[in-house]
Each structure stands twice: as structure tokens, then as C-alpha cells.
N, C-alpha and C positions, 0 to 999 in steps of 0.2 A: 350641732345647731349653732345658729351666730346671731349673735343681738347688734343694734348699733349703739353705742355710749357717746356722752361726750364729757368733755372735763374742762368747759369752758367753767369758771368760779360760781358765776350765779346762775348758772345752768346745767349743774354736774348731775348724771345722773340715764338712765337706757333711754333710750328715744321710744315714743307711745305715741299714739296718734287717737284725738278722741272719737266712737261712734255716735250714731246718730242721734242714741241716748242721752250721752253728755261723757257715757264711763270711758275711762282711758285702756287703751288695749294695746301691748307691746306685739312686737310684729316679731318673731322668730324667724328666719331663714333658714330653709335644709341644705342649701347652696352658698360658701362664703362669695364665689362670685357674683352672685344675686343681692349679696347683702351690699359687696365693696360698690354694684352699679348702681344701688339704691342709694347711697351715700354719697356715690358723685353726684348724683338730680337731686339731692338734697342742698348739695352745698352748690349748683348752679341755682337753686331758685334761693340763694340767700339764706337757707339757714347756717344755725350753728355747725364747725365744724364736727365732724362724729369720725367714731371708731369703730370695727368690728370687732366682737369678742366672742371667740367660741367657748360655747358654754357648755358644758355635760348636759344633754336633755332629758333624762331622770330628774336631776336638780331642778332645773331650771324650770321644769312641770312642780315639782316638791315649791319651791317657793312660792311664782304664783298661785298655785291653789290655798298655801294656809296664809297669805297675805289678799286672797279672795281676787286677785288683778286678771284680766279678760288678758287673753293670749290669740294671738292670730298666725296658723304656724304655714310660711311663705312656700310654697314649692317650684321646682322648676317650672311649671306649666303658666303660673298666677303670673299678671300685669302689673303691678303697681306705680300708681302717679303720687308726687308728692301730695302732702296734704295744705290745704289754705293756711291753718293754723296749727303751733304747733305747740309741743307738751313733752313733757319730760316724768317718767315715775322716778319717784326717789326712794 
């Protein structure tokens, strides 16, 4: 599984994109290609630069649930367009 980070100073932290509700939900990728093309439309529509990090997906389920963070896990078949606004979990 791969997340995307960034390590800009005042913006460190996994990239999250907020729902409609308002909660922040970090996007998982089961594909690092999926994750490294979602990073390039990120940094074409001007965000922060980001990184892909592959994460052990045991863990990375293990923390968001006892930090209670909404998780959204990306598969090859899924679209995704950048978001308007953007967010950082820390």
C-alpha cells in the first residue's frame, strides 16, 4: 500500500483530502503507479510537492483505526481528480 507525504516545513505531514462531511480521509493506493500519477495532477494543479511512501497495510489499517482517521483505499479500477482544497493529517 502507498500513501502520499510531503515534507514541505509548514505542511509536513500524509496528504488527506477532506469529505463532504468536513472529516479528513487519507487516500491509500494499492498501485505505487497510481499513487506516483496522482502526485504528478497534484503538483500540476499547484500543490505542495508530495512523496510516495509504501506503508505495510496491517499498520497503516492499525493506526488509522486507533487515531479513528477515515481511510479511502485507491484501486486500479478508481478515477481520481485532484481535490479544490487541500489538507494534510499529521
Amino acid at each position: 500500500m502507498f500513501i502520499l507525504t510531503t515534507t514541505k516545513a509548514d505542511e509536513e505531514g500524509a496528504f488527506s483530502v477532506s469529505d463532504r462531511t468536513g472529516h479528513r480521509v487519507l487516500y491509500i493506493f494499492e498501485q505505487e503507479d497510481d499513487a506516483l500519477r496522482y502526485s504528478m495532477m497534484l503538483d500540476d494543479e499547484g500543490y505542495p510537492e508530495t512523496d510516495v511512501l509504501e506503508v505495510e497495510e496491517a499498520l497503516l489499517m492499525q493506526v488509522c483505526d486507533s487515531r479513528n482517521y477515515k481511510y479511502s483505499v485507491i484501486t486500479p479500477n478508481d478515477i481520481m481528480v485532484p481535490p479544490r482544497e487541500r489538507s494534510l493529517m499529521n
